[in-house]
Z-matrix of the N, CA and C atoms (Angstrom, degrees):
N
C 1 1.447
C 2 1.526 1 109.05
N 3 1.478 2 123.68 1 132.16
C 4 1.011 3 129.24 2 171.60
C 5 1.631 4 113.48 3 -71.16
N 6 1.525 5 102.07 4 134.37
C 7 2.159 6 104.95 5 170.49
C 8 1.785 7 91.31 6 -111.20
N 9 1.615 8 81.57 7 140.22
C 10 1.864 9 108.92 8 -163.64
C 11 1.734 10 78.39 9 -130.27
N 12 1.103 11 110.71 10 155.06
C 13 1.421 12 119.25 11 -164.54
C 14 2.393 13 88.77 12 -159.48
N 15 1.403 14 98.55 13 138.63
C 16 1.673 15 95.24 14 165.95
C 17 1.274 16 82.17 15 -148.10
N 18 1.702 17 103.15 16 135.75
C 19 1.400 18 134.45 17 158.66
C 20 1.401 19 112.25 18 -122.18
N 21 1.537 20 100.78 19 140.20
C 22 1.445 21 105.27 20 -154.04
C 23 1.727 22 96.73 21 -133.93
N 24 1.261 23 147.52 22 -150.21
C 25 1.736 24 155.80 23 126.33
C 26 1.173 25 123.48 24 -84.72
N 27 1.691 26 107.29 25 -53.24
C 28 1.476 27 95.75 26 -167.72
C 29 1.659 28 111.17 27 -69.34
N 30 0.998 29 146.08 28 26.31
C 31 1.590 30 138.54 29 -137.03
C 32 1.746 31 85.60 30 -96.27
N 33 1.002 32 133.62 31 -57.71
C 34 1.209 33 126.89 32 167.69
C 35 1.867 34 133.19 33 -54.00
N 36 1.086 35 134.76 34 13.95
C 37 1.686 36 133.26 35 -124.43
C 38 1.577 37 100.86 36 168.46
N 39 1.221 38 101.40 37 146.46
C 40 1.593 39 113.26 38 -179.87
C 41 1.548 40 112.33 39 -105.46
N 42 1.407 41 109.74 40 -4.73
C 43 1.493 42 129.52 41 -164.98
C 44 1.662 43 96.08 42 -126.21
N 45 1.593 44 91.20 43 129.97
C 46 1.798 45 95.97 44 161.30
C 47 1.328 46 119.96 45 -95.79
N 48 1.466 47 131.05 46 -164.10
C 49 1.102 48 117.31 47 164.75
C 50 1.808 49 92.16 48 143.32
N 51 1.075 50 108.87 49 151.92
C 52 1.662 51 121.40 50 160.33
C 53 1.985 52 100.38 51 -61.22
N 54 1.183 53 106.38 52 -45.82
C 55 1.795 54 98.51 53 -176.65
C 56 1.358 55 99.29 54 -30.31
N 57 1.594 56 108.40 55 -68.45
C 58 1.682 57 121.49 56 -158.78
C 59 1.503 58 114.93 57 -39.22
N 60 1.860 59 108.38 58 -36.33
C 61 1.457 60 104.90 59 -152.74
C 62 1.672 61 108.62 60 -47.85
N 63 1.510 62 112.44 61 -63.99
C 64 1.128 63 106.94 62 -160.56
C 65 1.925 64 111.33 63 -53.26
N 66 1.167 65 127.21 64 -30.52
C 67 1.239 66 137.59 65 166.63
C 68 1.426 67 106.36 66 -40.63
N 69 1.284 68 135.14 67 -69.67
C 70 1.386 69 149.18 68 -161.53
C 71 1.040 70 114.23 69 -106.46
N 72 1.380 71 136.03 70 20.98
C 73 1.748 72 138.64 71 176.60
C 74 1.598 73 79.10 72 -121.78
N 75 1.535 74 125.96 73 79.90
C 76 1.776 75 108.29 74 174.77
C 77 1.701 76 116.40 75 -87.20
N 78 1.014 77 129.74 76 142.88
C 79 1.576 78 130.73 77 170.73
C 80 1.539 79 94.00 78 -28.12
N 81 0.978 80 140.93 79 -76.41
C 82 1.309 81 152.23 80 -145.67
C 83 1.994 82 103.20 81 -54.53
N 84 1.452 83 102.58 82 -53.14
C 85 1.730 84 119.57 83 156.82
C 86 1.410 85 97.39 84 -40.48
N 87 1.287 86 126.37 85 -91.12
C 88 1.352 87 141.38 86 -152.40
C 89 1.806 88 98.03 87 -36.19
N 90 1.243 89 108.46 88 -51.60
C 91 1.871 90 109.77 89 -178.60
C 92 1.164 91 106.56 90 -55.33
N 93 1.555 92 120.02 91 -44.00
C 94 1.495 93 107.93 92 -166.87
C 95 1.268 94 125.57 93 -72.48
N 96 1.217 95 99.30 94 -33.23
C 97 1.518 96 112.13 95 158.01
C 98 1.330 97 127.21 96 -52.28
N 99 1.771 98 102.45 97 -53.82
C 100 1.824 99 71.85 98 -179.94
C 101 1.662 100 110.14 99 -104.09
N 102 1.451 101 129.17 100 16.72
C 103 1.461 102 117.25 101 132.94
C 104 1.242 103 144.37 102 -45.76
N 105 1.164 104 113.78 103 -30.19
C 106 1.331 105 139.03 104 -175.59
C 107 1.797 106 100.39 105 -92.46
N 108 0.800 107 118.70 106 -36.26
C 109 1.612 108 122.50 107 -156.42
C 110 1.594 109 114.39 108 -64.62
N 111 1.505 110 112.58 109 -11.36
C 112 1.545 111 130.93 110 155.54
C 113 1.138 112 112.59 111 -35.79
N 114 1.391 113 108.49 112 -64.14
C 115 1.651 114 137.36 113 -149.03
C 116 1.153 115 97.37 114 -100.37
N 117 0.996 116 153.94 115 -3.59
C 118 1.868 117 157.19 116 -150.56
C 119 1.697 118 92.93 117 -113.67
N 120 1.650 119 111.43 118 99.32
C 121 1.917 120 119.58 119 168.56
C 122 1.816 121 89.12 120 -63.90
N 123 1.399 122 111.59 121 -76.76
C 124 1.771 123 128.24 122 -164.85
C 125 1.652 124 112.81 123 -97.95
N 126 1.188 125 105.48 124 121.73
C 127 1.655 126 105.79 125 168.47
C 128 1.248 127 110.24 126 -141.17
N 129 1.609 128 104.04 127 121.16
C 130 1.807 129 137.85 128 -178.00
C 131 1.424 130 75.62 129 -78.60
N 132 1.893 131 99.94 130 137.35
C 133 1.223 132 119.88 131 130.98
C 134 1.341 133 155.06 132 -169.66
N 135 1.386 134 104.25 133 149.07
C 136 1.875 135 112.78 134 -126.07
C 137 1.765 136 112.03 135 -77.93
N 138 1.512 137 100.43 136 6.90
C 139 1.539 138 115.39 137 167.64
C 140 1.365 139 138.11 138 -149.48
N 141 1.522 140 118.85 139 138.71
C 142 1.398 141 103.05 140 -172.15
C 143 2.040 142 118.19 141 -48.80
N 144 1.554 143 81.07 142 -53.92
C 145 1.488 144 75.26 143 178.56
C 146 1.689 145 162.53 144 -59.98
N 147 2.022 146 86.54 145 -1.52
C 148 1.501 147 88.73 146 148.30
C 149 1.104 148 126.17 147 -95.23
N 150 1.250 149 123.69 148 45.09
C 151 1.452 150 108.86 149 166.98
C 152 1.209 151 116.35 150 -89.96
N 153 1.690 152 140.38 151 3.57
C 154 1.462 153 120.73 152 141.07
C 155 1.725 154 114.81 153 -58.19
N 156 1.125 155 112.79 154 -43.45
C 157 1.691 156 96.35 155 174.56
C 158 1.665 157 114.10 156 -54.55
N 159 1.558 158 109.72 157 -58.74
C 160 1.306 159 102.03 158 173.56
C 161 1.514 160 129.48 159 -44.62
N 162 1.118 161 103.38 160 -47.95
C 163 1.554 162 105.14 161 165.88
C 164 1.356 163 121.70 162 -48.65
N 165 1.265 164 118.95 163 -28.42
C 166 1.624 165 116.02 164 167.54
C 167 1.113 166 123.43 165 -85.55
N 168 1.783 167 118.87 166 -24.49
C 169 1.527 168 127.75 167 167.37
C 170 1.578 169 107.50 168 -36.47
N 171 1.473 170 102.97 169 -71.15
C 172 1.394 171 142.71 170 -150.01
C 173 1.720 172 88.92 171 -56.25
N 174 1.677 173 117.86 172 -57.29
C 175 1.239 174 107.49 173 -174.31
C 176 1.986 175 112.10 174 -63.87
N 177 1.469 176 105.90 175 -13.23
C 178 1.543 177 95.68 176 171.47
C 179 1.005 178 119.81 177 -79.45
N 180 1.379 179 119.71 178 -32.53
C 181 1.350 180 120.55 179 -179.13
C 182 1.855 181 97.97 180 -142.50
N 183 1.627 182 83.26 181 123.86
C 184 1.716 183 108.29 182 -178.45
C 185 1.559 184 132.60 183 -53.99
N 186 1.488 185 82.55 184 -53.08
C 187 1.692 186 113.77 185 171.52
C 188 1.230 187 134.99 186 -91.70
N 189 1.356 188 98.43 187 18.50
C 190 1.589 189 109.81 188 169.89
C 191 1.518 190 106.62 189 -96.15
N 192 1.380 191 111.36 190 131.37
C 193 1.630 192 128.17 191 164.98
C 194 1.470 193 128.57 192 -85.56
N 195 1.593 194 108.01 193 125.29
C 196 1.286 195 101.44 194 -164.31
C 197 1.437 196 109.07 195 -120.43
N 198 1.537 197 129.19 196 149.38
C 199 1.320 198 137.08 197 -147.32
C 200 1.576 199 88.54 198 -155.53
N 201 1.781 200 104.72 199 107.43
C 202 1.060 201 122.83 200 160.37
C 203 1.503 202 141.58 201 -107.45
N 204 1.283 203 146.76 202 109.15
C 205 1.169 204 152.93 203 -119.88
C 206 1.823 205 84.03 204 -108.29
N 207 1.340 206 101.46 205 122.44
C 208 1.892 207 104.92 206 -179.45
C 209 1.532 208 94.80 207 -124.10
């Protein structure tokens, strides 16, 4: 079975915005992500600006495909 994982900002917040990021990108997020990022076939994601996290996913795991919503 494939694990599909989407990380997004607003997930906490009814409002988007660059304000939010640091609010809703928490240390605690950041682990799960890249614990998980082994096991992750597809990962949606719902902002430009994680792509420094993604960029570190991607170097954990090679063969994971990533699908970003712009």
């Amino acid at each position: 079975m494939k694990t599909i994982q989407f990380i997004y900002l607003t997930a906490f917040s009814k409002t988007g915005g660059i304000e939010k990021f640091n609010k809703n990108v928490k240390i605690k997020m950041l682990f799960h992500c890249l614990k998980t990022a082994k096991k992750t076939d597809l990962l949606f994601v719902g902002h430009i600006n994680l792509a420094p996290l993604v960029c570190v996913m991607k170097l954990l795991n090679k063969r994971m495909k990533v699908i970003v919503f712009t």
